[in-house]
ROTILUM-820852 format. One record per residue: residue number from 1; x, y, z of N, C-alpha, C, O in turn. Coordinates in steps of 0.1 Angstrom, whole numbers. Layout:
<atoms>
NUM,X,Y,Z,X,Y,Z,X,Y,Z,X,Y,Z
...
</atoms>
This chain:
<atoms>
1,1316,2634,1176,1314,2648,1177,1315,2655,1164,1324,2652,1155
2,1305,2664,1163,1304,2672,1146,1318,2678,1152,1320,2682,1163
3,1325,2679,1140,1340,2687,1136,1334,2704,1134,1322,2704,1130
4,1338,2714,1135,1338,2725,1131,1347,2726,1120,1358,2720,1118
5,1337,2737,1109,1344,2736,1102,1343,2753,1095,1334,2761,1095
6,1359,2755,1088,1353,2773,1083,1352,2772,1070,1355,2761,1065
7,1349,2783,1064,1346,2783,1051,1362,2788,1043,1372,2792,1050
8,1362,2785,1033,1376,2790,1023,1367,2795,1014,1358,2790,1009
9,1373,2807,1014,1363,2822,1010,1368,2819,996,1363,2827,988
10,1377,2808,988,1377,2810,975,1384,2799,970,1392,2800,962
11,1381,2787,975,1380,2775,971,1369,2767,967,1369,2758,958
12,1357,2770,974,1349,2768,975,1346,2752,983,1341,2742,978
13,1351,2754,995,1354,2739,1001,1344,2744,1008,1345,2756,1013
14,1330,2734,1011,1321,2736,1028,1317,2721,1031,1320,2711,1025
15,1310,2722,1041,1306,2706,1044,1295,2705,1035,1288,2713,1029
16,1294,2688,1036,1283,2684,1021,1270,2691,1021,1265,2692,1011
17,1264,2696,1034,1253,2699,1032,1251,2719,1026,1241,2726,1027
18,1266,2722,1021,1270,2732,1016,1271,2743,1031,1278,2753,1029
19,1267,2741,1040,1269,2750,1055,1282,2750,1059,1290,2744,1051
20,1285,2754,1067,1292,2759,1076,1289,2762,1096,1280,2770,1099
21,1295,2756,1103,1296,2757,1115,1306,2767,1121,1318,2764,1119
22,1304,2777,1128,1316,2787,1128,1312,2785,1147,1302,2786,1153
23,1326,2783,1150,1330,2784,1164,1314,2777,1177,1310,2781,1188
24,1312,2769,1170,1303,2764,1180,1292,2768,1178,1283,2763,1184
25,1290,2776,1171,1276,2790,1162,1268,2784,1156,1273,2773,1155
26,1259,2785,1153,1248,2783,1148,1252,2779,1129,1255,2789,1123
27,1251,2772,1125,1253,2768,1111,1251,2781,1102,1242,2789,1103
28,1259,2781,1096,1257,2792,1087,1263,2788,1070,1272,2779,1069
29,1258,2795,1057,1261,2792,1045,1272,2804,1045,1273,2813,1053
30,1282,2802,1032,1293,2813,1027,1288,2824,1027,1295,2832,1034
31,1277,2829,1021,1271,2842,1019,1269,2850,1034,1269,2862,1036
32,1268,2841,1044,1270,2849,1059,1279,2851,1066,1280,2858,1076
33,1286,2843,1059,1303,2843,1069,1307,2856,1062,1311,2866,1069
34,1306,2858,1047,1318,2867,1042,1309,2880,1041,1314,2890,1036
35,1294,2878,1046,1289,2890,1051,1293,2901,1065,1295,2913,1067
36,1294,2887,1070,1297,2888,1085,1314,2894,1085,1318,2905,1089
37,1319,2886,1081,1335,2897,1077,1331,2908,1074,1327,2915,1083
38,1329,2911,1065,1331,2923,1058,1324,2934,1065,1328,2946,1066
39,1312,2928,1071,1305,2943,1084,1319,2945,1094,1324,2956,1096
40,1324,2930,1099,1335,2935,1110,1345,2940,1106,1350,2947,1115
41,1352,2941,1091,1362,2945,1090,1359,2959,1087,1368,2966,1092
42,1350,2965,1081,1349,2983,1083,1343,2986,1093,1343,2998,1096
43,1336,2977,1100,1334,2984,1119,1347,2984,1123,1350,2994,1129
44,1357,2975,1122,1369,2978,1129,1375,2985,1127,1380,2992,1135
45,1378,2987,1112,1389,2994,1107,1384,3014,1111,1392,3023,1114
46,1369,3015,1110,1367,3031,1112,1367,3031,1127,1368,3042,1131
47,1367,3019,1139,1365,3024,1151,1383,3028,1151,1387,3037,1158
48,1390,3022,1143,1402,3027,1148,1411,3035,1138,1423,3033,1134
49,1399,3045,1134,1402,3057,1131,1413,3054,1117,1424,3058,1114
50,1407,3046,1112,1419,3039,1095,1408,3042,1083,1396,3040,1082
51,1422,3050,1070,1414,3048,1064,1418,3035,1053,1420,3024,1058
52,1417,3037,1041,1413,3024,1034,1428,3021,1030,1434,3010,1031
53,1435,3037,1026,1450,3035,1022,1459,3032,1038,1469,3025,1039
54,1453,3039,1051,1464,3036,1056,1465,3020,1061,1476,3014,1064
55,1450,3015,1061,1448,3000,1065,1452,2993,1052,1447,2982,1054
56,1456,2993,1043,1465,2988,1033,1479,2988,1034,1487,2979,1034
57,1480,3003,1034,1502,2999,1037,1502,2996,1049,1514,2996,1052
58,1493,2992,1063,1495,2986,1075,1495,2970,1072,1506,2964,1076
59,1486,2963,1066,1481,2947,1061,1490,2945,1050,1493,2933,1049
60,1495,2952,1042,1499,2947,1029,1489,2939,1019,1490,2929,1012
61,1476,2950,1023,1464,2941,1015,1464,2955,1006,1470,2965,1009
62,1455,2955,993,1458,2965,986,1442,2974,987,1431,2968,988
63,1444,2990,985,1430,2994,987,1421,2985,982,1415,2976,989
64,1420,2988,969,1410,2982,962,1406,2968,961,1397,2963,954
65,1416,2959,971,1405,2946,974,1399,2950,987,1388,2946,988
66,1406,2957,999,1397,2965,1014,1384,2966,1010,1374,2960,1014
67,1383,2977,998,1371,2984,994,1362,2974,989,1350,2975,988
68,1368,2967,986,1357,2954,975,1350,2945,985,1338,2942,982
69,1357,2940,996,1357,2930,1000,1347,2937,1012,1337,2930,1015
70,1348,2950,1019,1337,2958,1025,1327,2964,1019,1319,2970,1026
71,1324,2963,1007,1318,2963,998,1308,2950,994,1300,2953,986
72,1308,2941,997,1308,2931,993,1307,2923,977,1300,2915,972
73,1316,2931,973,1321,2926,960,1335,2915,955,1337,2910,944
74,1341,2914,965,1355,2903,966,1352,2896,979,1350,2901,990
75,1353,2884,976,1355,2872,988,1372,2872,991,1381,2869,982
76,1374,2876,1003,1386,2874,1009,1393,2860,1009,1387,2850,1012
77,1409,2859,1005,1411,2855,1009,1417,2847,1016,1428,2852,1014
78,1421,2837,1024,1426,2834,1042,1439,2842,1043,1442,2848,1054
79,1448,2842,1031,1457,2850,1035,1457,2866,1040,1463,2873,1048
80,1447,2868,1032,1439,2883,1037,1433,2884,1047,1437,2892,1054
81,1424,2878,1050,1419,2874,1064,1432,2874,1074,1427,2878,1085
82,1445,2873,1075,1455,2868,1084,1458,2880,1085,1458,2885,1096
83,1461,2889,1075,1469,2899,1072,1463,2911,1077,1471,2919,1083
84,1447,2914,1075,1441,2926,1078,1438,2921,1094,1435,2931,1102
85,1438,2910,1098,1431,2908,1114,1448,2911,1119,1449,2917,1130
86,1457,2908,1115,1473,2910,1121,1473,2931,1127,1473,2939,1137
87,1472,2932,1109,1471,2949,1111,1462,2957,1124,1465,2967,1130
88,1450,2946,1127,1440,2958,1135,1440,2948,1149,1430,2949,1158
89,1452,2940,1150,1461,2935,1163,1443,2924,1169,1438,2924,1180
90,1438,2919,1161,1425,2910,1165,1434,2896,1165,1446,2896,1160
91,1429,2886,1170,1425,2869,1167,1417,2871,1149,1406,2876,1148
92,1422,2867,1141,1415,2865,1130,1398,2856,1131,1388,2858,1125
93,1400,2848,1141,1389,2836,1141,1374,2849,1153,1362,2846,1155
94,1378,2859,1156,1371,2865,1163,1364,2877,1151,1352,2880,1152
95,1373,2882,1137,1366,2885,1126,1357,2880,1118,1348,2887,1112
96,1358,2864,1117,1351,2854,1115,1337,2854,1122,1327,2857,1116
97,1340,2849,1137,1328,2848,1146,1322,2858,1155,1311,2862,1159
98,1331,2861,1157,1331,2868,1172,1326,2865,1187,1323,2872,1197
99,1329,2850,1184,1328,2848,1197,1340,2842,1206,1339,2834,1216
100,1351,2847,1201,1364,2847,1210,1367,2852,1224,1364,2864,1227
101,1372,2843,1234,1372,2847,1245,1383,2860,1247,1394,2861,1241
102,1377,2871,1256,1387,2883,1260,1401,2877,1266,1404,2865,1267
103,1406,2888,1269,1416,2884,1278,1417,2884,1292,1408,2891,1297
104,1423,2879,1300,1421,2875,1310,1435,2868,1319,1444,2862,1315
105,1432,2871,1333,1446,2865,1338,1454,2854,1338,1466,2853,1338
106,1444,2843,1338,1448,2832,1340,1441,2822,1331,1433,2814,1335
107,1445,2824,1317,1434,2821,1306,1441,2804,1305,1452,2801,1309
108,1431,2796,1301,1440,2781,1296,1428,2778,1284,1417,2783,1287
109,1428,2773,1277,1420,2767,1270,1427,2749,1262,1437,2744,1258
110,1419,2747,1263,1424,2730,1257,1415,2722,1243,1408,2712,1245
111,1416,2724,1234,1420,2724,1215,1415,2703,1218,1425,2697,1221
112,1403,2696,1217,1407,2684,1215,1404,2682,1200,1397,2688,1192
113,1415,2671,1199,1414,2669,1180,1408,2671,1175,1408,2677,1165
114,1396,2666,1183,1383,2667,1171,1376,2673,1171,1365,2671,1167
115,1383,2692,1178,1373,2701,1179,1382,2715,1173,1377,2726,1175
116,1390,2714,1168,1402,2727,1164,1391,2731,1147,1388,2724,1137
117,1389,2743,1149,1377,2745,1134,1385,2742,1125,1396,2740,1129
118,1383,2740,1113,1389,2735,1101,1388,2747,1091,1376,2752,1090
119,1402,2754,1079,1399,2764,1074,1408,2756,1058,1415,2747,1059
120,1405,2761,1048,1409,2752,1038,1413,2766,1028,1407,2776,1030
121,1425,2767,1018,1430,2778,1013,1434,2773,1002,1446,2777,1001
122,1431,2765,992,1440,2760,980,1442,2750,985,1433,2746,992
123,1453,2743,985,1459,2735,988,1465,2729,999,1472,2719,999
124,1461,2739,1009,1464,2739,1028,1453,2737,1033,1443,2742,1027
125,1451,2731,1042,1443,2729,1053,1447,2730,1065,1456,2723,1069
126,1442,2738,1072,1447,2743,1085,1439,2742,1093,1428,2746,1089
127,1438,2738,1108,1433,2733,1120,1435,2750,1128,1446,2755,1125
128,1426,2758,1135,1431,2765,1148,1432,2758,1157,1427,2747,1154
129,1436,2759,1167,1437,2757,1180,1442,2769,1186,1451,2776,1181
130,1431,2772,1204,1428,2781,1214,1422,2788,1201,1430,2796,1197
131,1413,2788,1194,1409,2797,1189,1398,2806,1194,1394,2816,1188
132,1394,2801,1207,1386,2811,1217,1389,2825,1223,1381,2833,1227
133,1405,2824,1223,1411,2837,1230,1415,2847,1220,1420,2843,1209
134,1413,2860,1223,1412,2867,1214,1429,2874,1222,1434,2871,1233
135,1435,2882,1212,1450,2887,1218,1461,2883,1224,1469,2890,1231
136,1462,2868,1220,1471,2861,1227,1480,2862,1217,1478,2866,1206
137,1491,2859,1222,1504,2860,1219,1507,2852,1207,1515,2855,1197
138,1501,2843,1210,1506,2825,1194,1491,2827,1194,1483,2833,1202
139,1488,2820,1178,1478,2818,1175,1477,2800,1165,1475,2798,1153
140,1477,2792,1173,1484,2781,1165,1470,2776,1161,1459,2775,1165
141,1478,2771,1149,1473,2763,1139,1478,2750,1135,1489,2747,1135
142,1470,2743,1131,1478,2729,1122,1472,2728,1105,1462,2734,1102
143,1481,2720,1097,1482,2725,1086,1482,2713,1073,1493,2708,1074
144,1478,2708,1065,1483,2698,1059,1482,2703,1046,1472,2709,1043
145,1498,2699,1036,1499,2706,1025,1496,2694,1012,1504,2686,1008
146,1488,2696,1009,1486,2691,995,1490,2687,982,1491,2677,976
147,1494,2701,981,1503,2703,968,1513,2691,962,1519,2683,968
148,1512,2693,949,1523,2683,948,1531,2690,935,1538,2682,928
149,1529,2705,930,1533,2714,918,1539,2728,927,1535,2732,938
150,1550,2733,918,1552,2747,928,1547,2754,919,1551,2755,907
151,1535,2765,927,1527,2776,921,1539,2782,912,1551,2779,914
152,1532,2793,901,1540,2809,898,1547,2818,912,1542,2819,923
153,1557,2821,909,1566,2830,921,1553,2840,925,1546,2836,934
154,1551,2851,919,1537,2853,924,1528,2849,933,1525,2858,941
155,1522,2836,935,1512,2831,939,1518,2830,955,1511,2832,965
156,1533,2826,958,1536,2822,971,1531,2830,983,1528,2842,983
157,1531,2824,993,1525,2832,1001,1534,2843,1011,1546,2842,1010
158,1530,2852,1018,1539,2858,1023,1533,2869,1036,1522,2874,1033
159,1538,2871,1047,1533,2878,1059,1544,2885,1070,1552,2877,1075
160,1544,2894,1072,1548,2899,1083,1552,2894,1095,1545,2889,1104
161,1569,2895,1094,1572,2887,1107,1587,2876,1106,1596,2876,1098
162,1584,2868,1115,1592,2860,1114,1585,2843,1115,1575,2843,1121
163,1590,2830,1110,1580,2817,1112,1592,2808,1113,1601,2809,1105
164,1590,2800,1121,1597,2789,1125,1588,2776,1116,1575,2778,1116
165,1592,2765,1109,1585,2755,1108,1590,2741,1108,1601,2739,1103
166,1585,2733,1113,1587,2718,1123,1579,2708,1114,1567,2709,1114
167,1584,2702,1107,1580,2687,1098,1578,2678,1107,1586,2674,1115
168,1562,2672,1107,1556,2667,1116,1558,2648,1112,1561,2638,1118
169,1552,2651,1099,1552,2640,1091,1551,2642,1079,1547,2652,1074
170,1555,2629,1071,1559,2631,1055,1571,2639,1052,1579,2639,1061
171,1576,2649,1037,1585,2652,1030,1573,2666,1026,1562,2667,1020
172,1582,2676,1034,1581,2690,1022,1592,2693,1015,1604,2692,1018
173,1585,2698,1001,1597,2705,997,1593,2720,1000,1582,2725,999
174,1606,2725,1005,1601,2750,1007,1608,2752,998,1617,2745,993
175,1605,2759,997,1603,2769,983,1608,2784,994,1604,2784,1006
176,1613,2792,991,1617,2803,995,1622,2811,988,1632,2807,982
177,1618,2829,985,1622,2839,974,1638,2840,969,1642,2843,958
178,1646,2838,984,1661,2843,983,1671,2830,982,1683,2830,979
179,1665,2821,984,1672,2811,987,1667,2797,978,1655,2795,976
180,1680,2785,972,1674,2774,969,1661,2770,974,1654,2777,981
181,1658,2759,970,1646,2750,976,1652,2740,983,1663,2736,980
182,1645,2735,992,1652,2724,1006,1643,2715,1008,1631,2719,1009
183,1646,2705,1009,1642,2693,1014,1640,2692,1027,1649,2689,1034
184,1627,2694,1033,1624,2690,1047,1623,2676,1052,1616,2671,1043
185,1625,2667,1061,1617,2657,1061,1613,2656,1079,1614,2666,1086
186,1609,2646,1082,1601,2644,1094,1616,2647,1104,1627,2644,1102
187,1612,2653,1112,1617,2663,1124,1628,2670,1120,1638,2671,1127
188,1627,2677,1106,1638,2685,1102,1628,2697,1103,1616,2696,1105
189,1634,2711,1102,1629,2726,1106,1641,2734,1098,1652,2732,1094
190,1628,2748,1096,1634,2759,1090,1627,2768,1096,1615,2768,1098
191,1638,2782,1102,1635,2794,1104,1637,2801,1094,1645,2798,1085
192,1626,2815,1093,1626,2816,1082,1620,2836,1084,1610,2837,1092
193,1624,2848,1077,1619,2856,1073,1605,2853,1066,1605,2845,1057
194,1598,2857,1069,1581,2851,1067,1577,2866,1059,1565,2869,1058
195,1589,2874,1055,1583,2888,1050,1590,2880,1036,1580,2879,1029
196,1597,2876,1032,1597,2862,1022,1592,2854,1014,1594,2843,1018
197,1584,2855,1001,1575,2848,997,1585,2832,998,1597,2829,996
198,1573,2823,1002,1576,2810,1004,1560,2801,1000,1547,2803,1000
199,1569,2790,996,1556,2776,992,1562,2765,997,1574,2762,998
200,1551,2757,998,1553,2743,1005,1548,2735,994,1538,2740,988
201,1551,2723,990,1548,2712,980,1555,2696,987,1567,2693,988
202,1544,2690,991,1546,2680,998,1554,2668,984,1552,2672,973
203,1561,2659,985,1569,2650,982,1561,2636,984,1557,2633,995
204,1560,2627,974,1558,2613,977,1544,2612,974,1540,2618,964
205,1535,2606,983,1525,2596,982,1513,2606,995,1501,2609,993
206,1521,2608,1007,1518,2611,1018,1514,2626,1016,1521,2632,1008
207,1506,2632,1022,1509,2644,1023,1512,2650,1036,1506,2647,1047
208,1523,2659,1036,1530,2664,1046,1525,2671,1054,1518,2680,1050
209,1529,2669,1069,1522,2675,1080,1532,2687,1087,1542,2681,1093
210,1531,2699,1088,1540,2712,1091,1538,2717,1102,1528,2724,1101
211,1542,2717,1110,1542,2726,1125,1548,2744,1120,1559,2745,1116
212,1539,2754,1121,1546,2766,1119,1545,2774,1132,1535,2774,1138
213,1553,2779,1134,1550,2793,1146,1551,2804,1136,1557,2803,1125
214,1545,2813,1140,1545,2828,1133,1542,2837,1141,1532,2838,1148
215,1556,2846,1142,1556,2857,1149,1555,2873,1141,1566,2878,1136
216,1545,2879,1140,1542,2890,1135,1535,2904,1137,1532,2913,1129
217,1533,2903,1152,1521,2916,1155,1531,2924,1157,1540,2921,1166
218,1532,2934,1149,1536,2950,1155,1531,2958,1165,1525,2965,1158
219,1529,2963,1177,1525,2975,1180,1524,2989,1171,1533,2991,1163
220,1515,2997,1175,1516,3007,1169,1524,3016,1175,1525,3026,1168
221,1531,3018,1186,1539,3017,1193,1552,3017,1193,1561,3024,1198
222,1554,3005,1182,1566,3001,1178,1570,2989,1186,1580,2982,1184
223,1563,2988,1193,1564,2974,1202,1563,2960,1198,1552,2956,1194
224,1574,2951,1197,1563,2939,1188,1562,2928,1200,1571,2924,1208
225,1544,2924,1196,1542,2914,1202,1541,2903,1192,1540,2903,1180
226,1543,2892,1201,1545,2881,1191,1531,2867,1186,1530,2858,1195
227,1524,2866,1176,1507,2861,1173,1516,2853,1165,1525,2858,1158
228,1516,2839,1166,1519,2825,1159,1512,2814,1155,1503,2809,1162
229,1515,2809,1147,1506,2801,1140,1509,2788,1139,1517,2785,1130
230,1504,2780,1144,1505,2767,1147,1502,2757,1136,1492,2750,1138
231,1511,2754,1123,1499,2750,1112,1508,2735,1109,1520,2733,1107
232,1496,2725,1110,1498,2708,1101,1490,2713,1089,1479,2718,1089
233,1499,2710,1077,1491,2715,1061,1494,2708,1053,1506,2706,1051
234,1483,2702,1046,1485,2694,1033,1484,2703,1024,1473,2707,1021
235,1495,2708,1016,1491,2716,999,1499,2728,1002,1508,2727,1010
236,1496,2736,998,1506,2748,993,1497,2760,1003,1485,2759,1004
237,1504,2771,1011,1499,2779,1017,1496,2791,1005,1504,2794,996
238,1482,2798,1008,1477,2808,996,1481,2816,997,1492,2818,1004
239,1473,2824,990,1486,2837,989,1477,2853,989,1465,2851,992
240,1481,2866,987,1468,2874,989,1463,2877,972,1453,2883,969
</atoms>
């Protein structure tokens, strides 16, 4: 079975034939996908009545990449992609395609290996899975971290919320803003403030496989629901 696979709006990773397969969709090249964002993210952002500054200090994305990137002058991205779909309470993978399943009572969906789309960020590679349902609670992913250098403090990544992470296989080293650096290894875990810049740099030969939950949806309300992220990652998670 063909793998799905997404684009990394700034690595420039695609399948050999330079395409892209988005959600079971019809093949598509980079220049459509980050078209295709960029119409959805200022249809979304004006149906819900946002402007550019307040959909900025909502995402922690800054005007002037909003404006660029709906513009189509900046390629998003993935951490931005996470960040602005968190703010306007979507499935990120439904900004991408749109063809995410609503919600519904008695939703189940079932992820086989060789069908979770593939999204690539620097030095992470991350798997979705259920990426059909749109407003679900977890949003999991798998993840494999690459890296084997710790970026500029700068560069780490960072998001709203809170993230649990589960060493699947191999040796991470985390990296975290407030705290030493820690040695993960296979079924060791760290909870973690995820409003926190943090990096992952795998150890050894292997590259390390990371289980994350991420819990981060606000209500506007004040309510928080909880969207997590399921990630096995080789390499270092990006940053915005």
């Amino acid at each position: 079975m063909e793998q799905n696979v997404y684009v990394c709006f700034n690595s420039g990773a695609f399948r050999q034939d330079g395409k892209i397969r988005v959600s079971g969709g019809p093949v598509m090249d980079e220049t459509a996908i980050i078209a295709t964002f960029a119409q959805k993210l200022k249809s979304l952002r004006l149906s819900n009545g946002l402007t550019l500054e307040e959909l900025g200090a909502m995402s922690g994305v800054s005007i002037s990449t909003i404006s660029k990137i709906e513009n189509h002058q900046q390629k998003p991205s993935f951490e931005t992609v996470l960040r602005v779909a968190r703010a306007l309470h979507i499935n990120f993978v439904q900004m991408l395609d749109g063809h995410a399943q609503a919600n519904g009572a008695a939703r189940r969906i079932v992820t086989r290996a060789d069908d979770a789309p593939e999204y690539t960020n620097g030095d992470t590679e991350y798997e979705a899975h259920a990426a059909e349902i749109t407003h679900k609670q977890m949003v999991p992913m798998v993840m494999r971290i690459r890296a084997r250098e710790v970026p500029p403090a700068e560069q780490w990544t960072r998001h709203g919320g809170e993230e649990f992470i589960y060493v699947l296989d191999g040796t991470v080293e985390f990296h975290t803003q407030e705290y030493s650096s820690v040695v993960l290894n296979k079924g060791d875990s760290c909870y973690l403030d995820s409003n926190m810049r943090h990096a992952f740099v795998s150890q050894g030969d292997v590259d390390a496989t990371v289980l994350s939950v991420h819990i981060s949806l606000v209500l506007p309300d004040g309510a928080v629901s909880s969207q997590s992220s399921v990630s096995s990652a080789s390499g270092l998670a990006g940053s915005v």
